[in-house]
N, C-alpha and C positions, 0 to 999 in steps of 0.2 A: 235453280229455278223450277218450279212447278211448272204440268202443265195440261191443261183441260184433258180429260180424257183417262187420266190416270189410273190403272189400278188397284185398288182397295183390297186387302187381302190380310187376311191371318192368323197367326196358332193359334187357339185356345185353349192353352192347359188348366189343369184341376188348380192350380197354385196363382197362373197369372198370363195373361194375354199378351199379344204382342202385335198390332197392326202395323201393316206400311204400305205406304204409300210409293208403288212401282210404275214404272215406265218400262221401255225395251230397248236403250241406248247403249247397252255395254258390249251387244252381241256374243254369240257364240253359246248362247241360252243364259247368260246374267243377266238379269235384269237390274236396272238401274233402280238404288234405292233414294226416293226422293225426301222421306219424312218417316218416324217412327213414333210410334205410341204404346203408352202402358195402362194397362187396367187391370180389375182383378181377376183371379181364375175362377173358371167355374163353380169351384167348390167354394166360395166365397160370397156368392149371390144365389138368390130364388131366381125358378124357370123364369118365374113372370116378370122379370128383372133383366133379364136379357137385353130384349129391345131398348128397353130404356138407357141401358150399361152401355149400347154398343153404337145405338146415333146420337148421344150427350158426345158421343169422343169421335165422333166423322164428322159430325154436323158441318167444320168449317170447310171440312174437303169435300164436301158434299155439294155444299153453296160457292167453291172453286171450281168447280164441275167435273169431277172425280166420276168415271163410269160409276153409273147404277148397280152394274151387275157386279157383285161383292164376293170373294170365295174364302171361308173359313175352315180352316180342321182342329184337327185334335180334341176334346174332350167336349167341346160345343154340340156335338153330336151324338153325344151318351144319355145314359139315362141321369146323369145330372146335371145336360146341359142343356141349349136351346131347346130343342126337338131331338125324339131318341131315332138318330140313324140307324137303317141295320146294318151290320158287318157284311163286307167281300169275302168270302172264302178264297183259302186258297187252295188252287194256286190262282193267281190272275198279274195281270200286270200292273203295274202304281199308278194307270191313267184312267182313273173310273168314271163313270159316268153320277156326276153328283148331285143328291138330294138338293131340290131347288123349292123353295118358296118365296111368294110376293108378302112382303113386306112394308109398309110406306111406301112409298114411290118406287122402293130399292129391289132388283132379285136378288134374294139371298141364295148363295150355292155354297151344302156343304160338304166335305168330304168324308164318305162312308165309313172309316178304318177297317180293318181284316180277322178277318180267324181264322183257327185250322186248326189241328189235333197233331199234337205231338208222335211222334216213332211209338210212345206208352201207350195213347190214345187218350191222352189228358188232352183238354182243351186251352188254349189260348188266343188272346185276343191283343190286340193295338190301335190306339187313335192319335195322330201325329207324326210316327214313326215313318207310313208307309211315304207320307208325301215327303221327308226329306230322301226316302228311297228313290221317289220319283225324281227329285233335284239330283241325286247321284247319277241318273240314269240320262239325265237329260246333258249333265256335262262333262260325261263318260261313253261314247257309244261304243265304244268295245265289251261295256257292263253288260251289254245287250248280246252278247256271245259266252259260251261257256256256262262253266259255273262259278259263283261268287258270293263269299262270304261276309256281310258287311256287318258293325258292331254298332250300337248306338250307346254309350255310357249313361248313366242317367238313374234317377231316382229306382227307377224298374229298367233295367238294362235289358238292352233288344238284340238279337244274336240272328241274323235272318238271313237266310239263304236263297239265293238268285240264278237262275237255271234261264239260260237263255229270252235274258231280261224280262221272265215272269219271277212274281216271289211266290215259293212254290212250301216254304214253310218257317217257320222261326221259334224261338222260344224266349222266354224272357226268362229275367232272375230280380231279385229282391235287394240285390248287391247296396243300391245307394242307402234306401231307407232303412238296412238293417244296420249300416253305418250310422247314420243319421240317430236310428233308435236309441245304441248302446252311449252316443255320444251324449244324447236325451236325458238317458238314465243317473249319467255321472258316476257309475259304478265301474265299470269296465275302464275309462279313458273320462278324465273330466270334462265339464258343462263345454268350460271356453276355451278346450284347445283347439289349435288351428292348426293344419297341414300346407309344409311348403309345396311351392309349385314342383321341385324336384321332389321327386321318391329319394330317401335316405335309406341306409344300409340296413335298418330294422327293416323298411317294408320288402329289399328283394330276400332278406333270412325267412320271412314268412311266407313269400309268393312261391317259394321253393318247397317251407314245409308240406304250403296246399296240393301243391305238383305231386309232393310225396307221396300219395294217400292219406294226408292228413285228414285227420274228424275235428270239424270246424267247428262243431259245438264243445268238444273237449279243448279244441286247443285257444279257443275266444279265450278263457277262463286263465291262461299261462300268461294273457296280455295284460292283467290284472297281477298274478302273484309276483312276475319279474319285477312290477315295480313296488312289490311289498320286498320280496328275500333280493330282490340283484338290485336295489336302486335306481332301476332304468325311469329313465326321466319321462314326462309325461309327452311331451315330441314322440317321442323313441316310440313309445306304446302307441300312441295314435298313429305312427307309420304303420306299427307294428299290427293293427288291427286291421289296418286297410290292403296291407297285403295279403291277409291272411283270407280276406272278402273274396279280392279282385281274384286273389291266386284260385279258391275254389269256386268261383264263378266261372273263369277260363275254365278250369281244368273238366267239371261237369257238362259246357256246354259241348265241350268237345268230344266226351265220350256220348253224349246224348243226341248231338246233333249225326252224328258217325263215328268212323273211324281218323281217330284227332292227328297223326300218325300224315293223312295226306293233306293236311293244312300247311301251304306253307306261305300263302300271305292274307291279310284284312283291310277291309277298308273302319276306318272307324269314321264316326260324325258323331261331333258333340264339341264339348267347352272345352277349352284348349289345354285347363287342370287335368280334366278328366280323362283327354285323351293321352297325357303325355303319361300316367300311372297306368292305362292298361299299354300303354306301349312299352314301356321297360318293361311290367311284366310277362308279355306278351314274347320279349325275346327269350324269357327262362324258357320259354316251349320251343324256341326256336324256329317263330314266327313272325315276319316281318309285318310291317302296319304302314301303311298309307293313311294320310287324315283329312280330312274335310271339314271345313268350320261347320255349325248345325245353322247359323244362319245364311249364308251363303245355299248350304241344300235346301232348308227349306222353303225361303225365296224363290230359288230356282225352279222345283218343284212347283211349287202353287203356280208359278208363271208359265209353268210345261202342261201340268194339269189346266190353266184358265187357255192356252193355244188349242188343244185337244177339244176341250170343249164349248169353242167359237166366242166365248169371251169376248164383250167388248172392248177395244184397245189392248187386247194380249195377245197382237200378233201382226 
């Protein structure tokens, strides 16, 4: 049952959006999901396309009486989406104070994403990411003590570090899309293979090479001739390419991020494929993982972020 007052909230990614429709019935910082909706992502529509993309799909929850006050992240806030938010540096904490505009009848609030300069002094940035940090944060208050390492798997993998429940820096990687690429191409691993949900013995032989000092760009190219001179079937090779990813994505953020050495657990968030492959490989480092679904944090999050900042009905 719906019910007047409800919170309007949601990701905006470059690919594809996600609304729902929250309440605050689950306690313990769940919020209760009443309704979900899809549309397309940023990179899919014009600026000036926005408004019209995003009350054609509330309309009806809007005329149920769905609060006004609306809060969105992830890529809606870029420069190719609604309005270009600027970044939070870091460090700060995941409960920011967000970019608000009148809209139709509606406030729109949206959430700023973050930057910060790498240990090299390269620059990095995220939008979406921080607020499921903040859903970890909100149904984690120990997160808020120490230090902690949390993982995001995903198209651009998020690697971001937690210092006394501020995010004090993070890095990303290229990990999915460079998958996604080679699979693109049909040269390396063909068009329509598919990967099981379980990691097979090809991907922990490659997660291991990457461990080794493997060079990722020589040894892509082995994924390819095994199944020219060894016959390795094309399964085999698409494990075999994805741990060779996952394996040098671990293995650089941890020399990158510090000394990899006193990692000895993660939290990951993300799609439950995604997180069960960096979790096997995750224990060749002999690093344990904790998981978190990414809908579940991000929910959470918008609904800690909308308490924070007086939100009607989020609280």
């Amino acid at each position: 049952m719906s019910v007047p007052g409800d919170l309007i909230c949601g990701m905006w990614g470059t690919t594809h959006l996600t609304l729902w429709r929250l309440s605050g019935d689950e306690g313990g910082g769940v919020p209760k999901i009443r309704e979900r909706l899809s549309g397309p992502g940023a990179a899919k529509i014009n600026r000036e396309d926005f408004e019209r993309v995003f009350f054609d799909l509330v309309e009806s929850w809007l005329d149920e009486g769905c609060s006004q006050d609306i809060l969105l992240a992830g890529m809606v806030g870029s420069t190719i989406g609604w309005v270009d938010v600027p970044y939070v540096a870091c460090p700060s904490t995941a409960f920011f104070e967000c970019h608000s505009m009148q809209c139709r009848d509606a406030h729109i609030h949206i959430v700023p994403g973050m930057s910060c300069r790498n240990e090299d002094g390269a620059p990095n940035v995220m939008r979406g990411e921080e607020t499921e940090i903040a859903g970890w944060l909100a149904l984690n208050p120990l997160g808020r003590e120490g230090t902690h390492l949390v993982v995001i798997p995903g198209t651009h993998t998020k690697w971001v570090r937690i210092e006394g429940g501020s995010i004090t820096g993070f890095l990303t990687s290229v990990a999915g899309e460079l998958f996604a690429g080679f699979r693109q191409s049909g040269v390396i691993i063909p068009i329509d293979v598919e990967l099981g949900i379980e990691p097979g013995s090809s991907f922990l032989e490659a997660v291991v090479t990457a461990q080794n000092n493997g060079s990722l760009v020589h040894d892509i190219f082995s994924v390819r001739a095994r199944q020219v001179l060894d016959a390795e079937d094309v399964t085999s090779a698409a494990e075999r390419l994805s741990g060779l990813i996952i394996g040098a994505d671990i293995s650089g953020a941890l020399r990158t991020m510090g000394d990899g050495s006193d990692v000895e657990s993660v939290t990951l968030i993300g799609a439950p494929h995604l997180q069960r492959r960096y979790e096997v490989a995750l224990q060749c480092f002999d690093i344990k993982a904790q998981t978190l679904d990414a809908e579940v944090a991000a929910t959470a999050g918008l609904w800690a972020i909308a308490q924070r900042g007086g939100l009607t009905h989020a609280g």
